[in-house]
C-alpha positions as CSV (number, residue, x, y, z in Angstrom):
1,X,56.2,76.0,92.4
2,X,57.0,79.5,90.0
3,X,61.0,80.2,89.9
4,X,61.3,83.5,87.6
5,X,64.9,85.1,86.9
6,X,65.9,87.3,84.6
7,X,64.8,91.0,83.0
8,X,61.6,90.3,82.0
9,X,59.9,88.8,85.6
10,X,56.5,88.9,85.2
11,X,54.6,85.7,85.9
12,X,51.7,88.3,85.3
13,X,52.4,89.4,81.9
14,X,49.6,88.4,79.0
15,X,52.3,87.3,77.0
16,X,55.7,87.5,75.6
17,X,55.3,89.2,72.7
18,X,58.8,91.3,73.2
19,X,61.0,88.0,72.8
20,X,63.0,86.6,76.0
21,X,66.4,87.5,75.9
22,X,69.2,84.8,76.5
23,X,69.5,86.1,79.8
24,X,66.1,85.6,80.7
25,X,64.7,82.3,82.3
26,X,61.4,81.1,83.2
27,X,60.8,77.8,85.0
28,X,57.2,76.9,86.0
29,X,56.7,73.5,87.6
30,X,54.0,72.1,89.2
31,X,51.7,74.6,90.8
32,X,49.2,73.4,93.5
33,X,46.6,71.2,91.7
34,X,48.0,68.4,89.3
35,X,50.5,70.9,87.9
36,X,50.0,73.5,85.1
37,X,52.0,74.3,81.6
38,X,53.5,77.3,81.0
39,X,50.8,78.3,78.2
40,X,48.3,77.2,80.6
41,X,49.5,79.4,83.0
42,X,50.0,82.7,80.5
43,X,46.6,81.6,79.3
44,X,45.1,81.5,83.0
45,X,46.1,84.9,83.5
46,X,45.8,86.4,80.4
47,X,41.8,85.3,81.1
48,X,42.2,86.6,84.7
49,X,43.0,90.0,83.7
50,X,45.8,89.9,86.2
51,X,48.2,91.9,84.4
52,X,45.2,94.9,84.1
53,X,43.9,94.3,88.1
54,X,42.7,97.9,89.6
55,X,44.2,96.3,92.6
56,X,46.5,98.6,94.5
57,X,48.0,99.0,98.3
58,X,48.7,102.4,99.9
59,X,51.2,101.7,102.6
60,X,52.0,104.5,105.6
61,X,55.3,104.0,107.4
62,X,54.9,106.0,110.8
63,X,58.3,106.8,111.1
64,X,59.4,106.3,114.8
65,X,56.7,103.8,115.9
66,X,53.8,105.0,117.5
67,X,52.3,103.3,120.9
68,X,49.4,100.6,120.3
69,X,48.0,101.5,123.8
70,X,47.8,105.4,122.9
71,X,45.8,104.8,119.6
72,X,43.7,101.2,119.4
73,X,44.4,99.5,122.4
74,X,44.3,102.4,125.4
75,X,44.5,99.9,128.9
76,X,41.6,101.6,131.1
77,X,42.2,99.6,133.8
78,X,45.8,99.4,134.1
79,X,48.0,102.0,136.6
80,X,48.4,105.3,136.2
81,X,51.4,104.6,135.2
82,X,51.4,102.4,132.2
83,X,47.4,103.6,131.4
84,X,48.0,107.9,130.4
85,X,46.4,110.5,129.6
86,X,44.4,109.7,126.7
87,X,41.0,108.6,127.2
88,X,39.1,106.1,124.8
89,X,35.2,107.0,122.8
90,X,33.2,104.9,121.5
91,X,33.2,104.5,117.3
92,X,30.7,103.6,115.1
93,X,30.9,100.0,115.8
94,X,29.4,98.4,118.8
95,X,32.3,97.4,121.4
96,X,35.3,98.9,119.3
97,X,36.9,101.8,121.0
98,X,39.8,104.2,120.3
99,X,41.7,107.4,121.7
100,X,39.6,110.7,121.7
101,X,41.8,112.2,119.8
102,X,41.1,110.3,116.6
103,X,37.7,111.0,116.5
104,X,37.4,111.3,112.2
105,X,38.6,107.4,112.4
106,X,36.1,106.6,115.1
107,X,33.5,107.8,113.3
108,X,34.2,105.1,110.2
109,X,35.8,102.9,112.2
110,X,33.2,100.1,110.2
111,X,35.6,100.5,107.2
112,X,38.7,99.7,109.4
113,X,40.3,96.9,110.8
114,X,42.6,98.1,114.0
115,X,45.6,95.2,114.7
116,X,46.8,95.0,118.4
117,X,48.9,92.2,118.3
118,X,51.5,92.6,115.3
119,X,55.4,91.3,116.3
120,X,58.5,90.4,114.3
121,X,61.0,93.8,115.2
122,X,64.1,91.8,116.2
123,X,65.0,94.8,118.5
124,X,64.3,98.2,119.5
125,X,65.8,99.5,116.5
126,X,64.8,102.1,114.0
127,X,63.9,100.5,110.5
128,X,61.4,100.6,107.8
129,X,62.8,97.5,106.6
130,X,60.6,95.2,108.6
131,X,57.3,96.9,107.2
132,X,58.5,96.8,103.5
133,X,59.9,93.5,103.4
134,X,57.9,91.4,106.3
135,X,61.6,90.2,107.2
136,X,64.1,91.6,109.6
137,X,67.8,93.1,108.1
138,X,69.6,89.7,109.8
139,X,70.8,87.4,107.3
140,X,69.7,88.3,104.2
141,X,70.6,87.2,101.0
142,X,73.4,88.8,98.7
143,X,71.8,92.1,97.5
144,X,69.1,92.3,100.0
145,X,65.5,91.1,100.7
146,X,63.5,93.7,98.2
147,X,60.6,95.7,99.4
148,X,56.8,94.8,98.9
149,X,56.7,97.1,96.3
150,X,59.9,96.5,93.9
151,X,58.0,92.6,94.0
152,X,55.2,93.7,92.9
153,X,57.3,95.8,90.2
154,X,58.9,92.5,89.6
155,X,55.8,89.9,89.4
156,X,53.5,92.5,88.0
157,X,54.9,94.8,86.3
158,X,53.4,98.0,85.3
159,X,49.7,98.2,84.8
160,X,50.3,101.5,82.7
161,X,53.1,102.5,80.7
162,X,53.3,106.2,81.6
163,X,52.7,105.3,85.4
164,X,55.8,103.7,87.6
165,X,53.9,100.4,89.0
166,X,56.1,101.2,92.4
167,X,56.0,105.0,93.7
168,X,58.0,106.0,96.9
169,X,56.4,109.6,98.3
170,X,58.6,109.6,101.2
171,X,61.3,112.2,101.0
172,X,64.7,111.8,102.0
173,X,64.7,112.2,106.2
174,X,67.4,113.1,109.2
175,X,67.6,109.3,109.7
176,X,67.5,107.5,106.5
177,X,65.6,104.6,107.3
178,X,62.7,107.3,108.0
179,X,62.8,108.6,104.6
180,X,63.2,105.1,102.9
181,X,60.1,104.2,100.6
182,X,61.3,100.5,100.7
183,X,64.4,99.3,98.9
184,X,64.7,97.1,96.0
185,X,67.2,94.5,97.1
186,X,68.5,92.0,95.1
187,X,65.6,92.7,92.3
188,X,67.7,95.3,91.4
189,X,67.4,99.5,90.3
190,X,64.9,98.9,87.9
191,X,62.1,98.0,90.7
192,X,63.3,100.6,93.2
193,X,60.6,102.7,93.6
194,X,60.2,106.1,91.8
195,X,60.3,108.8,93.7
196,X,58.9,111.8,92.8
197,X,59.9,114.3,95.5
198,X,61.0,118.2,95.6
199,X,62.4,119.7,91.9
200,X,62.0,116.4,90.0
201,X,58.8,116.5,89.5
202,X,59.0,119.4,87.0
203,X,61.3,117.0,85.1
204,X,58.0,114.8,84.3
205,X,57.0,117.1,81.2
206,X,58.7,117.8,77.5
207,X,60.0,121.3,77.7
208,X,59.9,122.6,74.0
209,X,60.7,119.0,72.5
210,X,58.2,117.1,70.0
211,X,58.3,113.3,70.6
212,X,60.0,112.7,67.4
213,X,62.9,114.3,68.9
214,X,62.7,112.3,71.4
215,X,62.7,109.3,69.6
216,X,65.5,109.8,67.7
217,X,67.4,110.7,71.1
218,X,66.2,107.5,72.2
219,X,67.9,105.8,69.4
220,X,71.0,107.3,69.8
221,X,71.1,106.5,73.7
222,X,70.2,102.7,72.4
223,X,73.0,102.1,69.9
224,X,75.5,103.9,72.4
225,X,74.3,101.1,74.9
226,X,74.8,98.5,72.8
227,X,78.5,99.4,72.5
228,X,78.7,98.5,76.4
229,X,76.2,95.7,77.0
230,X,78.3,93.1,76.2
231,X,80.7,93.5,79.0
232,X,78.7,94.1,81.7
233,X,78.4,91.5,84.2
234,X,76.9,93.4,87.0
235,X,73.2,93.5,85.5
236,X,73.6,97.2,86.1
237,X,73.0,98.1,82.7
238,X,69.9,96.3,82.2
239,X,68.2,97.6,85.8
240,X,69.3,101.2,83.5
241,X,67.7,100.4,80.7
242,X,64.6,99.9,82.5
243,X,64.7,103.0,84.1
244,X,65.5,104.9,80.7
245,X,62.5,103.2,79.3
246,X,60.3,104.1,81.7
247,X,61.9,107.5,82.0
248,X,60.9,107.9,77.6
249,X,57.5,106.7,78.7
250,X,56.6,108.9,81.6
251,X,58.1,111.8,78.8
252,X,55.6,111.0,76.3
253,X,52.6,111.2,78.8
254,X,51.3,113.6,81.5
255,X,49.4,110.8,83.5
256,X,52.1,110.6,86.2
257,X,52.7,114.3,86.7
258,X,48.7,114.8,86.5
259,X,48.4,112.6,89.1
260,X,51.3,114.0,90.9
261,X,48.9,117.3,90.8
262,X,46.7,118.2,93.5
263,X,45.7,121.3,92.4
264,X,43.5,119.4,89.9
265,X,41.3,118.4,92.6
266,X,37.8,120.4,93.6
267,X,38.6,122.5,96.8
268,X,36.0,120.6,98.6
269,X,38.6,117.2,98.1
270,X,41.6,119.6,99.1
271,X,40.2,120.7,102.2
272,X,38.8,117.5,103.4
273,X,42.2,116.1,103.3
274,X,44.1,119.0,104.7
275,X,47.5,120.6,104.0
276,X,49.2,119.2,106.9
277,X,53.4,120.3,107.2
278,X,55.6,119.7,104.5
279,X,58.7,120.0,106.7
280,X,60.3,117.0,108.3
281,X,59.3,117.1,111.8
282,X,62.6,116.4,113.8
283,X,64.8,113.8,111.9
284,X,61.7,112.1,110.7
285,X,59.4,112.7,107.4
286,X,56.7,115.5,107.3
287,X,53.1,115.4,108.2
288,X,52.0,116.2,104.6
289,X,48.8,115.2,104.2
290,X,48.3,116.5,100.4
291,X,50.4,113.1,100.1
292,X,47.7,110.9,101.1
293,X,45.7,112.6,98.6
294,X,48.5,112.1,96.4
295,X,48.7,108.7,96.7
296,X,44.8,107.9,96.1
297,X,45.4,110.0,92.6
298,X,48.3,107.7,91.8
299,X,46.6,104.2,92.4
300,X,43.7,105.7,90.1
301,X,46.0,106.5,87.3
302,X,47.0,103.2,87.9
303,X,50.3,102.6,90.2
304,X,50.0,99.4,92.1
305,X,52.1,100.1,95.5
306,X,52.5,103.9,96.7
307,X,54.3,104.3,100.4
308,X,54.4,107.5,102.2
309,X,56.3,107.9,105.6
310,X,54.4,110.5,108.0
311,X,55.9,112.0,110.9
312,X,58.2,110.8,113.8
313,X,56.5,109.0,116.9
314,X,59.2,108.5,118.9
315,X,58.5,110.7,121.7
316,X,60.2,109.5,124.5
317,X,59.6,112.7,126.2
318,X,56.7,114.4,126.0
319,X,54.5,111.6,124.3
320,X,51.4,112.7,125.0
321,X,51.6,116.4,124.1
322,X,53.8,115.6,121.2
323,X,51.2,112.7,120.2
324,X,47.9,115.1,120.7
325,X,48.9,118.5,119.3
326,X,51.5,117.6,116.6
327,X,50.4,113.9,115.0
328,X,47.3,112.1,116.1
329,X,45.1,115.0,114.7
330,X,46.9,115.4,111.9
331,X,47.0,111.7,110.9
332,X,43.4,111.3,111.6
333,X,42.3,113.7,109.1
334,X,44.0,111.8,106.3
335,X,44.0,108.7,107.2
336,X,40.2,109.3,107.5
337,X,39.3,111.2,104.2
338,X,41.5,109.0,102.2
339,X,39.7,105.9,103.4
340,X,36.3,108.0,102.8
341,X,37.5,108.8,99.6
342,X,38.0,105.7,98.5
343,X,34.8,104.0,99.2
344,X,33.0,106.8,97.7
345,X,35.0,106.4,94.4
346,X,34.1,102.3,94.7
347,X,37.7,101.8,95.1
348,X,37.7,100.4,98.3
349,X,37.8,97.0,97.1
350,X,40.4,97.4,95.2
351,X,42.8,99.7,97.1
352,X,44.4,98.2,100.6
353,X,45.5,100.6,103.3
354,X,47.9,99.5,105.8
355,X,49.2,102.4,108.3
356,X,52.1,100.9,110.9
357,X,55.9,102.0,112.9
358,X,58.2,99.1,113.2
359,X,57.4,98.6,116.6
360,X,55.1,98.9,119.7
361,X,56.3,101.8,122.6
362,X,57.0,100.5,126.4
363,X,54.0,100.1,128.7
364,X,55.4,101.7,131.4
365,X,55.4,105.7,130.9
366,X,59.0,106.9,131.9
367,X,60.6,109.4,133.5
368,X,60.6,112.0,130.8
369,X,56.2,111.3,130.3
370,X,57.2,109.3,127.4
371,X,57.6,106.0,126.0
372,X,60.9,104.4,124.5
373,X,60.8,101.2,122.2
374,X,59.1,97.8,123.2
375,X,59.4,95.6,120.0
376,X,57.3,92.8,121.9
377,X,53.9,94.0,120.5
378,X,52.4,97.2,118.4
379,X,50.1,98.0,116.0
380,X,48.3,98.6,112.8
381,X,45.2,99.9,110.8
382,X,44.2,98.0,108.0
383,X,41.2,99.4,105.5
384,X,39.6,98.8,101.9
385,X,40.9,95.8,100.0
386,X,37.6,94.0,100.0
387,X,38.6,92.8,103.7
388,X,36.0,92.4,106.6
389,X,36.5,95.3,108.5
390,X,34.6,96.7,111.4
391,X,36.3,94.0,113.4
392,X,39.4,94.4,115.5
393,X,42.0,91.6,114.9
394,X,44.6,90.6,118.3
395,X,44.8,91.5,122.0
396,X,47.3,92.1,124.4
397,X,47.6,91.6,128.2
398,X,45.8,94.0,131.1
399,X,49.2,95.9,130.5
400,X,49.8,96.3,127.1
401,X,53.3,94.4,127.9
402,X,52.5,91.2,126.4
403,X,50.2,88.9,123.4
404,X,47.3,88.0,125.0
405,X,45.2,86.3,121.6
406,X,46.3,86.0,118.0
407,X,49.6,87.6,116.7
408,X,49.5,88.9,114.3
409,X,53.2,89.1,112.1
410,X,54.0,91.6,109.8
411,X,54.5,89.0,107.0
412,X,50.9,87.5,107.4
413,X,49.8,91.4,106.9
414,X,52.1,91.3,104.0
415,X,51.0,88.2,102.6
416,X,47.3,89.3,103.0
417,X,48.1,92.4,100.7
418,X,50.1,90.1,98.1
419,X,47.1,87.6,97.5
420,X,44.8,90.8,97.5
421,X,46.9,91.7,94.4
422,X,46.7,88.5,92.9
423,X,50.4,87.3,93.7
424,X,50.3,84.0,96.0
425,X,53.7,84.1,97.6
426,X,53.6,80.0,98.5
427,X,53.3,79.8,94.7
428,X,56.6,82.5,93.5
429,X,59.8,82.7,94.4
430,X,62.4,85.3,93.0
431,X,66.0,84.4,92.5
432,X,69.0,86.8,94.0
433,X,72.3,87.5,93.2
434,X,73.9,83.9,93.3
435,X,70.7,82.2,91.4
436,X,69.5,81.1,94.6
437,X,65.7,81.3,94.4
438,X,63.4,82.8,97.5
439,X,60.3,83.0,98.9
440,X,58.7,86.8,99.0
441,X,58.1,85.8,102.5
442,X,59.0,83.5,105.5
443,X,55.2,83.8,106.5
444,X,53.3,83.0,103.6
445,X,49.5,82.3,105.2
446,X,47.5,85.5,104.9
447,X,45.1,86.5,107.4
448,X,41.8,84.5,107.5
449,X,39.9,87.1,109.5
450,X,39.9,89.4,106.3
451,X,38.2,86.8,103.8
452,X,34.3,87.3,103.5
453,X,32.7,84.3,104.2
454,X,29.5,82.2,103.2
455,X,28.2,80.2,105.6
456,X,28.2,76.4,105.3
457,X,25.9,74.7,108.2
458,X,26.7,71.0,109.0
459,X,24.3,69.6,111.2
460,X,25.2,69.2,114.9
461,X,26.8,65.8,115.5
462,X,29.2,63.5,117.7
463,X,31.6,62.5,114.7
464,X,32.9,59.3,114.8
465,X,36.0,58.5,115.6
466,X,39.2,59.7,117.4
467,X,39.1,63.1,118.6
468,X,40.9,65.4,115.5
469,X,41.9,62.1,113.0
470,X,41.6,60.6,110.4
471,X,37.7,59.6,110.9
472,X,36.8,62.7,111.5
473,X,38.2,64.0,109.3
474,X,37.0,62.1,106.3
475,X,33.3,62.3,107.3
476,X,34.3,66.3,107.9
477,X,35.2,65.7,104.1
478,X,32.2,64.2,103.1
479,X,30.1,66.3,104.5
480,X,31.3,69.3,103.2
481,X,31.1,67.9,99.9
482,X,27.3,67.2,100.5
483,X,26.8,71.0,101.1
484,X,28.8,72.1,98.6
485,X,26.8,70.5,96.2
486,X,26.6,72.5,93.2
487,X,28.8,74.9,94.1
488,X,32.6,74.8,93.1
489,X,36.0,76.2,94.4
490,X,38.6,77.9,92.9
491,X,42.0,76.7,92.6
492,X,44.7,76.4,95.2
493,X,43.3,78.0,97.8
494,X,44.3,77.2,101.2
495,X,42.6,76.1,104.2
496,X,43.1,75.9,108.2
497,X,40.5,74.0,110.2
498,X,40.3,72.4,113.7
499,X,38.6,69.4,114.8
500,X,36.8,69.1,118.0
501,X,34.4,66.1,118.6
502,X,31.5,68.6,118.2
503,X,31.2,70.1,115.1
504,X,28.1,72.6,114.5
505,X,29.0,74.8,112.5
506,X,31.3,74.9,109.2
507,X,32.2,78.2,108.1
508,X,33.6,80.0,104.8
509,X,33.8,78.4,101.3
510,X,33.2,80.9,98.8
511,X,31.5,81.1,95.4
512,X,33.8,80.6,92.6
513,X,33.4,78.9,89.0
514,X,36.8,78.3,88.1
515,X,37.1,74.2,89.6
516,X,34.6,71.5,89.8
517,X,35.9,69.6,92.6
518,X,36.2,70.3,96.0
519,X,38.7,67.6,97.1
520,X,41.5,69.8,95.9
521,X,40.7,72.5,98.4
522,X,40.2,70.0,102.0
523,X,42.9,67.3,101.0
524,X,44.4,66.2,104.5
525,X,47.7,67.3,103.3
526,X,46.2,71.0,103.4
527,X,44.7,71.0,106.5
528,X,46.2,72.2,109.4
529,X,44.9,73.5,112.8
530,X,45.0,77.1,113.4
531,X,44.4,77.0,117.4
532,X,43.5,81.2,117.9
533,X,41.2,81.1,115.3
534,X,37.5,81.0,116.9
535,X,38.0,84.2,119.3
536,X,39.1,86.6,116.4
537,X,36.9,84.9,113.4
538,X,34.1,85.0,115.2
539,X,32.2,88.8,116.7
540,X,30.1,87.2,118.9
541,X,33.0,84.9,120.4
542,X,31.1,82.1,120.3
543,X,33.0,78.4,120.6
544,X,32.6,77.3,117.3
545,X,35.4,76.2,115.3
546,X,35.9,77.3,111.5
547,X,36.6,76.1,107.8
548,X,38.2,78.6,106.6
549,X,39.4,80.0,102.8
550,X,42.3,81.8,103.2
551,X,42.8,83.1,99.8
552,X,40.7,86.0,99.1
553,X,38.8,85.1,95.5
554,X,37.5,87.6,93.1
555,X,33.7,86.4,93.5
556,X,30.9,87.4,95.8
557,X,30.8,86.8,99.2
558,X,28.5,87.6,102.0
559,X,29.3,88.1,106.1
560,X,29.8,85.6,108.3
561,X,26.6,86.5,110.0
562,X,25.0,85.8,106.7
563,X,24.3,89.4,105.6
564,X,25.2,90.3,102.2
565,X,28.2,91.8,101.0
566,X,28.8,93.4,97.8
567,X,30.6,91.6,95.1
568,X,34.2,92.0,94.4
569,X,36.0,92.3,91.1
């Protein structure tokens, strides 16, 4: 296990160099396999590139929470009253369907992964908080859980100098938790995220003053800091040095404010994405799309986490005019040409999108022709980030009401998206205000649906033994170690398996060089069964019952199906 505390946080970092404070702390103990040393672990990542990853996620709150059956999920053969308006067309994938009104989406719907099953709200209550953090507001540790992306801040740090590693577009909204870009907790001001909005951004640029000026200012502001650092027991001074760094540093560059710039764009880009509204619609953000745009800009000039908040979706009047002529269009455009964009760049590998409310809308239209809030179930669109897509992941009853196959929880989304950015959160924990340390999530196992796969065979056999025990599961062993032959698996990588007395097929175990052994990886103390797996892992639904990696690793993969897929970074 990785406990980090203190100013300079980054498990991540290369190295050192700067000197570690007496406030700062670093404690490594034994991570997954035999245990590592500290300079084995700086050394790891230093060789891993970690700190220099073109991994990024783009996250969109939809402020309000939008319905799951009006967008991925539309119930065709449930009552007029529950079922709607909206009709559902076919996409480009065979058996995947999704409202008419989305059509851009439909179209590409081979680069996305709709979700129809995600849960956790704790009520019908209006909050980012769960889609930031993965965790709900109820007892939280003194200063707060910290959004996804003032962890990343923390672990990772920034990838450039003269680029925030954490950038909030969502403007300030009629209902704060709406305009939130996900708060830093107890990590602190120095990982909230930087937010660029309105008048501010025209601060971004040296007006008249050479950077020798600025140095010497810079001087001055540090031996005036000095006088009061002693003192300060709150931390607050440190989180403010931060911020003044990064301030001097996004000063003596133009990359954020370049990439703040859409004007730099071709026309042809401008218009694919659209203008969209910049006003807040209601109490809720606005439907800018220049700020997905925006946000592809920053991950290429090298942020790591960007959120943007679009729209309000709480119609519970009028849902399906307000969802058909002020939104759904709107957000297909660019949700659609940002997720273009990025495979045409060959960034879609390295860039996750997640789009998602904080909750599902009530199956049952209402008096009004709207919906009102039903935290039971909604949903999500996930896209890039290497994942398999072209697959839909859950599924919910005839009604819409209720789970029918694999929930999905908004920390295994999270978790997913953490591990695609090279943080493992079974392996970090971050200490709060009282030195406690704590996990970066109560639902650490990413989602094995999104790992590319290479197919292992086993041949059909009655294995020997009880049923799901111990002999099966040490000839399961041994036979995986006979096709692995030659192959190796990279470190501390998880797996989830069931046993049934018929095994036929073992799937997923990727290429990797980094470990020569294999019994690391299917140990019986990491095996566990995972009893909705088959239905979702599987397209053609067939009954057979996986291996599966549930890391994602930075090697080549192909498909399940056994078609090739294109390396990853």
């Amino acid at each position: 296990m990785l406990s980090i505390a203190g100013r300079h946080l980054s498990p991540r970092t290369s190295a050192l160099c700067d000197g570690v404070s007496r406030r700062d702390l670093l404690r490594a103990g034994t991570l997954a396999i035999g245990g590592l040393t500290l300079p084995q672990l700086l050394q790891a990542e230093q060789s891993a590139g970690v700190r220099n990853s073109r991994k990024a996620v783009i996250m969109i709150y939809m402020c309000g929470a939008p319905g799951h059956q009006d967008m991925y999920d539309l119930k065709m053969t449930a009552p007029d009253e529950i079922r709607g308006e909206f009709r559902p067309i076919p996409t480009n994938v065979p058996g995947i369907e999704i409202c008419e009104h989305m059509p851009r989406l439909a179209a590409i719907m081979d680069k996305c992964i709709p979700l129809r099953s995600v849960y956790g709200s704790p009520n019908g209550a209006h909050d980012s908080f769960i889609c930031y953090t993965g965790r709900t507001t109820q007892n939280q540790p003194a200063g707060g859980w910290p959004s996804m992306g003032s962890v990343v801040s923390k672990v990772l740090g920034p990838k450039n100098d003269a680029v925030p590693p954490f950038v909030g577009l969502a403007p300030d909204a009629g209902h704060p938790p709406y305009g939130s870009p996900g708060l830093p907790g107890f990590l602190g001001v120095a990982h909230a995220a930087f937010r660029p909005s309105g008048p501010a951004r025209d601060d971004m640029k040296l007006q008249g003053i050479d950077t020798s000026r600025l140095d010497s200012r810079k001087a001055l502001l540090t031996s005036i800091d000095g006088l009061r650092r002693d003192i300060d027991a709150s931390g607050t001074l440190e989180g403010m040095d931060a911020l003044t760094q990064q301030a001097f540093d996004i000063l003596t560059s133009t990359a954020l404010a370049d990439a703040l710039d859409v004007s730099r764009e071709s026309q042809s880009v401008r218009d694919r994405y659209g203008k969209g509204d910049e006003k807040r619609f209601g109490d809720g953000a606005p439907r800018n799309l220049e700020h997905f745009l925006m946000a592809r800009r920053l991950v290429e000039a090298g942020c790591r986490v960007v959120t943007l908040n679009f729209g309000r979706w709480d119609f519970h009047s009028d849902n399906f005019n307000g969802m058909k002529k002020t939104h759904l269009p709107q957000f297909d455009q660019g949700l659609s040409a940002l997720i273009e964009d990025l495979h045409e760049r060959g960034m879609a590998d390295d860039v996750a999108v997640i789009a998602w409310g904080e909750f599902g809308r009530t199956p049952r239209i209402n008096k009004d022709a709207g919906r009102d809030h039903w935290p039971q179930v909604g949903g999500g669109l996930l896209a890039g980030g290497g994942f398999r897509s072209g697959q839909v992941i859950g599924a919910t009853d005839r009604l819409g009401a209720e789970i029918a196959d694999r929930p999905v929880h908004f920390g295994e989304v999270l978790a997913a998206l953490y591990r695609h950015l090279g943080i493992d959160p079974d392996a970090i924990k971050l200490t709060d205000l009282t030195g406690r340390p704590q996990y970066l999530l109560d639902k650490t196992v990413p989602m094995p649906e999104l790992v590319w796969c290479r197919p292992a065979t086993v041949e059909g056999r009655r294995l020997a033994g009880k049923k799901g025990g111990a002999g099966d599961q040490e000839r399961f062993q041994r036979a995986i170690r006979r096709q692995a032959s030659g192959d190796s698996f990279r470190r501390s990588y998880q797996t989830v398996m069931n046993f049934p007395g018929e095994i036929s097929t073992v799937e997923g175990y990727p290429r990797s060089p980094d470990v020569p052994s294999v019994e690391t990886m299917i140990g019986e103390d990491q095996v566990r069964p995972l009893s909705s797996l088959s239905r979702a892992w599987f397209p053609s639904g067939a009954r057979r019952w996986p291996y599966v990696i549930s890391s994602l690793p930075s090697d080549s993969f192909s498909r399940c199906d056994g078609s090739p897929q294109t390396p990853m970074e």
